[in-house]
C-alpha positions as CSV (number, residue, x, y, z in Angstrom):
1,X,42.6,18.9,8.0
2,X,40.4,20.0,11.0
3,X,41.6,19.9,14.3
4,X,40.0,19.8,18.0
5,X,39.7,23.6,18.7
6,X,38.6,24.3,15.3
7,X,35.0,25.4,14.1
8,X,33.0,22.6,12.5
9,X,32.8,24.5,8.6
10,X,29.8,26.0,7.0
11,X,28.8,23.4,5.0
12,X,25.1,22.1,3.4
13,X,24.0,18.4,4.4
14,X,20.6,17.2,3.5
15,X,18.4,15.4,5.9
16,X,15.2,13.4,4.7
17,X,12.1,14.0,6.9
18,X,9.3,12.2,6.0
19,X,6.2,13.5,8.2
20,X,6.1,17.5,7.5
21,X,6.4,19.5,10.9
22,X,5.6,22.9,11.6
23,X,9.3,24.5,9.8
24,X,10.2,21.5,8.5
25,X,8.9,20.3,5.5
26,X,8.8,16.8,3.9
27,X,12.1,15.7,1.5
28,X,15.6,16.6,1.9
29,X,16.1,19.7,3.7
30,X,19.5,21.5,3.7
31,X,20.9,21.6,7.1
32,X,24.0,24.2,7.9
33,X,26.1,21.8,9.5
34,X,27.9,25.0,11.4
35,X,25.0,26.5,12.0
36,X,22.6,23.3,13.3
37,X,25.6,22.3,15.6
38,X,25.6,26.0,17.3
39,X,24.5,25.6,21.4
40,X,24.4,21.6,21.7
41,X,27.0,19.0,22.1
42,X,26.9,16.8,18.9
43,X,28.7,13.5,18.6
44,X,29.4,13.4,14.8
45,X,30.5,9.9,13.4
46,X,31.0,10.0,9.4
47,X,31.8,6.7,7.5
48,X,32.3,5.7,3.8
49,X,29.0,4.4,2.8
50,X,25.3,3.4,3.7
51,X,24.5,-0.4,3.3
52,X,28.1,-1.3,3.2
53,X,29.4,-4.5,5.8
54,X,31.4,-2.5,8.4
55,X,29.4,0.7,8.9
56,X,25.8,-1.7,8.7
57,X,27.0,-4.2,11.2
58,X,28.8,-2.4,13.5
59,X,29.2,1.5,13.0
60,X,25.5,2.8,13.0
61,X,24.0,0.2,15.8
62,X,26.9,0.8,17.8
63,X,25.9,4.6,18.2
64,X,22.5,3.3,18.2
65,X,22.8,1.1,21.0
66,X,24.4,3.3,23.3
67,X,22.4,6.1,22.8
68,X,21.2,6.4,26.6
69,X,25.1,6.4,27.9
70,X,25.9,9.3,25.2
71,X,22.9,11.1,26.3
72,X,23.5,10.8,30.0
73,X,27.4,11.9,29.0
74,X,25.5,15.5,27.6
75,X,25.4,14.4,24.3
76,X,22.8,16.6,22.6
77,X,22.6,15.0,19.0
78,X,24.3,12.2,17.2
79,X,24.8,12.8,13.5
80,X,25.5,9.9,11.0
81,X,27.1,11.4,8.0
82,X,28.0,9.8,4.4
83,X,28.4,10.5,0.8
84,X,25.0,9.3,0.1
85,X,21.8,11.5,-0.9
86,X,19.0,11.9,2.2
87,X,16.9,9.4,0.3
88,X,19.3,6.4,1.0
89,X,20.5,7.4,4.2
90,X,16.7,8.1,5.5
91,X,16.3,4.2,4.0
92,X,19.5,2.9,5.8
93,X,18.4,4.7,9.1
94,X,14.9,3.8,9.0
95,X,16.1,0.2,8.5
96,X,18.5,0.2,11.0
97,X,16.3,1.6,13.5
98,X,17.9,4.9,14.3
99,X,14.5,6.7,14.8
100,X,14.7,9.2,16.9
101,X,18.7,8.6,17.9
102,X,20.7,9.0,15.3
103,X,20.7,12.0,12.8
104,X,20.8,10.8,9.0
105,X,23.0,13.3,7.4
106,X,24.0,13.3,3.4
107,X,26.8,14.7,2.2
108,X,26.6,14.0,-1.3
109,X,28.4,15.9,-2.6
110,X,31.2,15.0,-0.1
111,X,31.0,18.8,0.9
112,X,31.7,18.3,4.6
113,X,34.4,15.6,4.1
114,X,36.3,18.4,1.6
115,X,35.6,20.8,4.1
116,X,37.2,18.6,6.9
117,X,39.8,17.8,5.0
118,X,38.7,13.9,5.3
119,X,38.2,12.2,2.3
120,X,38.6,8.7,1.0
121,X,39.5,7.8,-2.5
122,X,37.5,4.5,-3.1
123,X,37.6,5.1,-7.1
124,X,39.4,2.1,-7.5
125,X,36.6,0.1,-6.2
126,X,33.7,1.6,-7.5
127,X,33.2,3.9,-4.9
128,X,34.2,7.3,-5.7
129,X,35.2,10.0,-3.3
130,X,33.7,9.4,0.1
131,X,34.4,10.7,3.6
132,X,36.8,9.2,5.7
133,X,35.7,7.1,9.0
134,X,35.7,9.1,12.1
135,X,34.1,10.4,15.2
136,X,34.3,13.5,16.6
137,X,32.7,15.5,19.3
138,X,31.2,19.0,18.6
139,X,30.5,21.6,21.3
140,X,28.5,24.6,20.3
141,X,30.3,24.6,17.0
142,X,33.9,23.7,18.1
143,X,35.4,20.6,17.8
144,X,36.7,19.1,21.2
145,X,37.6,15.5,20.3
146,X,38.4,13.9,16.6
147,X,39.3,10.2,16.3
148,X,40.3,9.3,12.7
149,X,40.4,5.9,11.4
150,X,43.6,4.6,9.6
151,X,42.9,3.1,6.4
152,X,40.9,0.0,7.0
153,X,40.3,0.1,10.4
154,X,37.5,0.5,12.8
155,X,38.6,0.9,16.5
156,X,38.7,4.4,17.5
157,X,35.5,5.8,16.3
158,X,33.3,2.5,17.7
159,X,30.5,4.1,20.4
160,X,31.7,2.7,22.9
161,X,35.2,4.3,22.2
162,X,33.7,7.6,22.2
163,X,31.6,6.7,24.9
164,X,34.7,6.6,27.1
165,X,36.6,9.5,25.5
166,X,33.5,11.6,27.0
């Protein structure tokens, strides 16, 4: 499992974009999660799935809403990550209003989470393999903070917890 003082792996996540920039073209673009994270301060929050009750209602629009207070803490990026494909969690952010905030990562093929070692077996309920909730804090590629969920949970990788961790 990774560990604060570890590198963040090499690993492929796939963002949606869906107005074409100058090197950034429209659909799901692989992002090297290692390599985007080199030089900033990211505050990465990962969560079992788009759309579900816990990560809709209070997860995302926590990070969301105190997007300001992370900034002004030197927070470079904030990255949303699931085992979704970039199509849904472009859909989720967009209707959740991350905009410009939060990052809508996919990991669909639960790369990341394997890498991390932080992976959730929701087979029995029709779920599959998924990542693990969690926040962490990444500085130029090393992680300096990890808060891990126990099963069920949601209390240590709120915002506002990390928020106060920074």
């Amino acid at each position: 499992m990774i560990e604060v003082g570890h590198r963040l792996p090499a690993t492929t996540l796939y963002e949606y974009v869906e107005i074409a920039t100058e090197g950034c073209a429209v659909g799901p673009n692989p992002i090297d999660a290692s390599k985007e994270a080199a030089g900033k301060t990211v505050l990465l929050f990962a969560l079992p799935g788009a759309f579900t009750p816990t990560c809709s209602a209070q997860h995302l629009p926590g990070y969301i809403a105190q997007w300001d207070a992370l900034k002004a803490k030197g927070v470079d990026e904030i990255w949303c990550v699931s085992v979704n494909d970039a199509f849904v969690m472009h859909a989720w952010g967009k209707s959740a209003g991350a905009d410009d905030k939060v990052r809508m990562l996919a990991d669909g093929s639960a790369e990341l989470a394997k890498a991390l070692g932080l992976t959730l077996d929701l087979t029995a309920r029709g779920m599959g393999l998924r990542s693990a909730r969690f926040a962490m804090v990444v500085r130029d590629g090393v992680v300096s903070d990890l808060q891990l969920e126990a099963p069920g949970k949601f209390e240590v990788s709120r915002a506002e917890n990390m928020l106060a961790r920074l």
